[in-house]
C-alpha positions as CSV (number, residue, x, y, z in Angstrom):
1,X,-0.3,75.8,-41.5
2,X,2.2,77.1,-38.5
3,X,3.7,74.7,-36.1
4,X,4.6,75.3,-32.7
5,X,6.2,73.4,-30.2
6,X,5.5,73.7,-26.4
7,X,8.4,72.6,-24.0
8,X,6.3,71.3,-20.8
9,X,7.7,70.3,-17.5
10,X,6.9,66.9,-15.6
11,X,3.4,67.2,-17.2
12,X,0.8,64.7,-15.6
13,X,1.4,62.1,-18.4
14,X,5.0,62.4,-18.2
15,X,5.3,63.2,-14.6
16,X,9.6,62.5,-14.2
17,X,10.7,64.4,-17.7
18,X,10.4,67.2,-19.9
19,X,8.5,67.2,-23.2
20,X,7.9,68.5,-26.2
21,X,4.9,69.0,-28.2
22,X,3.9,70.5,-31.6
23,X,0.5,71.5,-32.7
24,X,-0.6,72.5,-35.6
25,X,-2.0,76.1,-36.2
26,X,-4.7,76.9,-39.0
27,X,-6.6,79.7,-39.9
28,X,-9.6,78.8,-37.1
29,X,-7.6,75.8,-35.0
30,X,-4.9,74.4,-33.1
31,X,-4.6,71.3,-32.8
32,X,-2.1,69.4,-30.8
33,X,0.2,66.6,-32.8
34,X,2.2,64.8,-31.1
35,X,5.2,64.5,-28.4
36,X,7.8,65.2,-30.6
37,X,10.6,64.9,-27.1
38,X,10.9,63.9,-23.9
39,X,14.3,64.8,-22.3
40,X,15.8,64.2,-18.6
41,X,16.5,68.3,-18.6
42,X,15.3,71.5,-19.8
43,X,18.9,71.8,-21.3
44,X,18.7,68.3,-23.4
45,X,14.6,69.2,-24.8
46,X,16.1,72.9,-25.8
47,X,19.0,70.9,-27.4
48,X,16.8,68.7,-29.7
49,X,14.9,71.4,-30.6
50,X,17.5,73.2,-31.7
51,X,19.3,70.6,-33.3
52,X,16.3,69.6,-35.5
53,X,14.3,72.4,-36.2
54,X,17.3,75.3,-36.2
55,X,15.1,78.1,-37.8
56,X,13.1,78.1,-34.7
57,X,12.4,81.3,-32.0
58,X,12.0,80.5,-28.2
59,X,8.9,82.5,-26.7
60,X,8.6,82.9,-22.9
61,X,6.1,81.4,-21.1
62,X,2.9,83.9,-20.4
63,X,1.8,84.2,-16.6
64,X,-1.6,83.1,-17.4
65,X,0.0,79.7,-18.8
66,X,-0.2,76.2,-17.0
67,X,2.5,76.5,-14.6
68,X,3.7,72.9,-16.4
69,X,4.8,75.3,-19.4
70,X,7.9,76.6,-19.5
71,X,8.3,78.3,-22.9
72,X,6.8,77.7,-26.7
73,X,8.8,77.7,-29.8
74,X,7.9,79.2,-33.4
């Protein structure tokens, strides 16, 4: 199992910070986890990521993304 973590900004359920979810990726699924951060600034959610899961690659956002997404990690 792969986990990757999406950096969103002022999604609907969060609507005043940025956050941070993993999900979970399997051989025929994804499936979202959890919020793993929510951070005032895009600065302080790349921060924690960084700080806790160091081994980790930041991946641009696509143009067919939800504008909310600003970039994925792996």
């Amino acid at each position: 199992m792969l986990s990757m973590f999406t950096v969103y900004e002022r999604p609907k359920d969060f609507p005043e910070e940025f956050v941070v979810r993993e999900y979970l990726i399997g051989q025929n699924q994804v499936t979202a986890s959890r919020v793993v951060a929510r951070a005032p600034t895009l600065d302080a959610a790349r921060r924690r990521l960084r700080t806790t899961r160091p081994h980790l690659v930041r991946v641009p956002r696509a143009e067919r993304d939800d504008p909310v997404i600003v970039e994925s990690w792996i």
